[in-house]
C-alpha positions as CSV (number, residue, x, y, z in Angstrom):
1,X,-82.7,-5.2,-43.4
2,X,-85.8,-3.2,-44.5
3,X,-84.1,-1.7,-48.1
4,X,-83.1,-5.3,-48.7
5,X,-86.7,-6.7,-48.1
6,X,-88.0,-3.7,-50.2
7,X,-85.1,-4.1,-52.9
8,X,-86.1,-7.5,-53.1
9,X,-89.7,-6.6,-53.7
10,X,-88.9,-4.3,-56.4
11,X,-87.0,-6.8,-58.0
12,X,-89.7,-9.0,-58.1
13,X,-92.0,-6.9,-59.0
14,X,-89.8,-6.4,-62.2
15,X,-89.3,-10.1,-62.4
16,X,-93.1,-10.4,-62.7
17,X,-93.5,-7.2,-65.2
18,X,-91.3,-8.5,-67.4
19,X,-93.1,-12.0,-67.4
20,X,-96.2,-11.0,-67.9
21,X,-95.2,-9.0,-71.1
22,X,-93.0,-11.8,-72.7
23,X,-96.4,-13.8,-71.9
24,X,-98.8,-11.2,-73.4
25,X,-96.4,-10.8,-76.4
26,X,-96.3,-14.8,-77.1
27,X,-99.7,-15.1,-76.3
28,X,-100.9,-12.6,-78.8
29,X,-98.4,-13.7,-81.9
30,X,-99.3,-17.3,-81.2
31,X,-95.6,-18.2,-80.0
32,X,-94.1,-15.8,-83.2
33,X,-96.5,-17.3,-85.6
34,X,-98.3,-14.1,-86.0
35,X,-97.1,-10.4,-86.5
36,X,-98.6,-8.1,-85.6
37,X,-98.6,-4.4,-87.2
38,X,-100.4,-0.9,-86.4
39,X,-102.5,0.2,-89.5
40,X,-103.9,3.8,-89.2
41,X,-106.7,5.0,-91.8
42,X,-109.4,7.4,-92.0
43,X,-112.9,7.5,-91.0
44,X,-115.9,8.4,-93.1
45,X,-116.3,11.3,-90.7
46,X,-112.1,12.5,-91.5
47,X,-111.5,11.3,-87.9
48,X,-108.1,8.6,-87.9
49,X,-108.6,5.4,-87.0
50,X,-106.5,2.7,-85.8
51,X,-106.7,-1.4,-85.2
52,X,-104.2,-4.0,-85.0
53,X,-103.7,-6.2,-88.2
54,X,-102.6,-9.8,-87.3
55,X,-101.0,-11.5,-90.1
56,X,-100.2,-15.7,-89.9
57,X,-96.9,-16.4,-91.3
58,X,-96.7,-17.0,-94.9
59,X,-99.7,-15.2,-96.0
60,X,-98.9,-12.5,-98.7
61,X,-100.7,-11.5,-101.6
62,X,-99.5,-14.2,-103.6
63,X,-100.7,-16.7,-100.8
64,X,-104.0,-14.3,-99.6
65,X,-105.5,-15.8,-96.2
66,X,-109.9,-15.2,-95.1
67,X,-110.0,-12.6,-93.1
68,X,-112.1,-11.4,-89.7
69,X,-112.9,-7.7,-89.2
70,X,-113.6,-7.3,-85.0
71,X,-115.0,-4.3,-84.4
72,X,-114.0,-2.7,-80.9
73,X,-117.4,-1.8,-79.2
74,X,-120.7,-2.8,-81.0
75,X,-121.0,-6.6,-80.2
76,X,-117.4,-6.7,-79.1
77,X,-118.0,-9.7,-77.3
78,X,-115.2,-12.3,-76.0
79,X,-117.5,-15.0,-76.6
80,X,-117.7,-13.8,-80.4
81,X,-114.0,-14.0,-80.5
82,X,-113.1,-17.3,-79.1
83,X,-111.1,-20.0,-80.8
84,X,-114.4,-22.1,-80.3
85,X,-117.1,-20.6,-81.0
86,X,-117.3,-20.7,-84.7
87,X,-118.5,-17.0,-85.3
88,X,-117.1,-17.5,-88.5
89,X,-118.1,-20.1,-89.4
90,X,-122.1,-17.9,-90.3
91,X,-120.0,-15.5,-92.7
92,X,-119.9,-15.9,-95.9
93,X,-116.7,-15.8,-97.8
94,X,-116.5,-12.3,-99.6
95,X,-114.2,-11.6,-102.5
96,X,-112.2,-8.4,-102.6
């Protein structure tokens, strides 16, 4: 009886791993309208640097998209980052 109780724990605790990362992975691509790529460059300082570009479907060069630049750390506040707040809606548009 006990290694089935525990058996059954562990598969739910797998049941609930594997959940929460389908979850995590919809949630951050916005259901699969988002991908999401790794983009390593270097510092000023010649130290590697890395951050997570999100790119919405059908944006390319041909079809360029605004962007946002969040900054892990310095003012790396939720409350800047929320759908509502409207952070930026105080930047100017910048050509590049």
């Amino acid at each position: 009886m006990k290694t089935s109780r525990s058996l059954q724990l562990f598969v739910l605790g797998l049941v609930l791993v594997l959940i929460g990362g389908l979850t995590a992975a919809w949630t951050q691509t916005s259901g699969g309208q988002v991908s999401v790529r790794d983009v390593r460059f270097m510092g000023t300082n010649g130290q590697q640097l890395s951050a997570l570009l999100y790119v919405p479907k059908g944006v390319s060069a041909e079809k360029p998209a605004p962007g946002i630049l969040a900054v892990h750390g310095y003012l790396n506040l939720t409350r800047l980052k929320s759908r509502d707040s409207h952070f930026a809606d105080h930047c100017p548009p910048k050509q590049v």
